[in-house]
N, C-alpha and C positions, 0 to 999 in steps of 0.2 A: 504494500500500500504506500508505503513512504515514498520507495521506488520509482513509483508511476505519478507521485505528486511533484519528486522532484524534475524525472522526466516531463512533464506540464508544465514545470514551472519553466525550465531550459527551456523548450520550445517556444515560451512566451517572449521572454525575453529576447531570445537571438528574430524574432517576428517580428518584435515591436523596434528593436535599434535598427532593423534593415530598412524597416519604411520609411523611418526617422532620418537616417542619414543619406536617404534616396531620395527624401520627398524634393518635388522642382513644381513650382517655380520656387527659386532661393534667392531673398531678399538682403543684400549687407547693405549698412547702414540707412542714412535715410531713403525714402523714396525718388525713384527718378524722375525728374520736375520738369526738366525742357522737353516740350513736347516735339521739336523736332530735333531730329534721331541723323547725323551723317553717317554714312557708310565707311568703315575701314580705307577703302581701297579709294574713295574720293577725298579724303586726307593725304594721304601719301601722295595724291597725283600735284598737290601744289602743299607739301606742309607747313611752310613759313608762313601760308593765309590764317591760320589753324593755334599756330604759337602761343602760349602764353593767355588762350583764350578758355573761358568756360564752355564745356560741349558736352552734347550727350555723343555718345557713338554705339552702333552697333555690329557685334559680327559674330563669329564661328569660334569659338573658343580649341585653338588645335595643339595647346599645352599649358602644363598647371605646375607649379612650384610643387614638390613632393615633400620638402622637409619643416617649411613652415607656412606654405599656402599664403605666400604672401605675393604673387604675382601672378598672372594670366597671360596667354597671347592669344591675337585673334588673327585669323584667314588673313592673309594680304594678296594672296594670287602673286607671290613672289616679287611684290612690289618692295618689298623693305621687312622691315621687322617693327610690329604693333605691339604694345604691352600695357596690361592694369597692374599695374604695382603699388602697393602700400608698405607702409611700415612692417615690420614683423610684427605678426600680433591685433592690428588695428580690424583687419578682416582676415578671415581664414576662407581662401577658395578650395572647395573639395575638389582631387584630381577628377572626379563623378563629374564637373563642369565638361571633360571634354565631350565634343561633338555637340555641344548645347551652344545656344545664341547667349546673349550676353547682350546686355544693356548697361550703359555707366557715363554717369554726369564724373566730370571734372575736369582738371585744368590741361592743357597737351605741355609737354616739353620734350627738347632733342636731348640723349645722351651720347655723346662719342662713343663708339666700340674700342675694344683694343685694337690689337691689329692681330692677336691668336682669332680673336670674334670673328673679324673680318674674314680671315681664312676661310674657320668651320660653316660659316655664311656663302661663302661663295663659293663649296665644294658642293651645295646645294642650290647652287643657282642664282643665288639671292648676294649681289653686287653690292653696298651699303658701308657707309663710314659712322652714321646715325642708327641711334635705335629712336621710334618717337611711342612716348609712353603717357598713360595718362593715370594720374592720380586723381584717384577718384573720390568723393563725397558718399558716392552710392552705387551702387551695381544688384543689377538684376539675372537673374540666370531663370532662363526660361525652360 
């Protein structure tokens, strides 16, 4: 009898953390407020328009920070390198975001790559001396 209560109870448990940690749409911080949305890939076609500004953007989320979930990239169709980064800590994105859309308000800025970056970048195609990243206020994963 105990057996079978403790097996129900394991069951429960490992049921309820999987929906839990699966559930999407997944909201960090506040709400996403500008209601026009640019696309990843019209960013990068002029980014200097884009700089230093408040945006929402959206895209393809096609990799996640693994040890402190504290970065995202989105789809650029090889045009450069996209990124949500935050502080360590301030939001945690679950690697679960990839292949998900992604919505996020906040501000754009350029980082210089090294020049190893650049390499491993452009053994995959992807030409770039910039990475353009945005820090974000809010992010929505859909």
């Amino acid at each position: 009898m105990i057996r079978l209560a403790l097996r129900a109870l394991c069951c429960s448990f490992v049921l309820t953390t999987s929906a839990v940690a699966g559930q999407f749409p997944m909201q960090f911080g506040e709400q996403v407020q500008n209601p026009s949305v640019t696309q990843v890939a019209e960013i990068l076609q002029a980014p200097e328009r884009y700089l230093d500004l408040t945006l929402s953007v959206s895209g393809v989320v096609t990799n996640s920070c693994e040890k402190e979930g504290c970065w995202m990239t989105l789809e650029t169709g090889n045009q450069g390198v996209f990124r949500i980064k935050v502080d360590d800590g301030v939001m945690v994105f679950p690697i679960s975001a990839r292949g998900r859309t992604a919505i996020a308000t906040g501000t754009l800025s350029a980082v210089p790559l090294s020049d190893d970056r650049q390499a491993a970048l452009k053994e995959q195609g992807i030409v770039t001396e910039v990475m353009y990243q945005l820090v974000p206020d809010s992010v929505r994963v859909l």
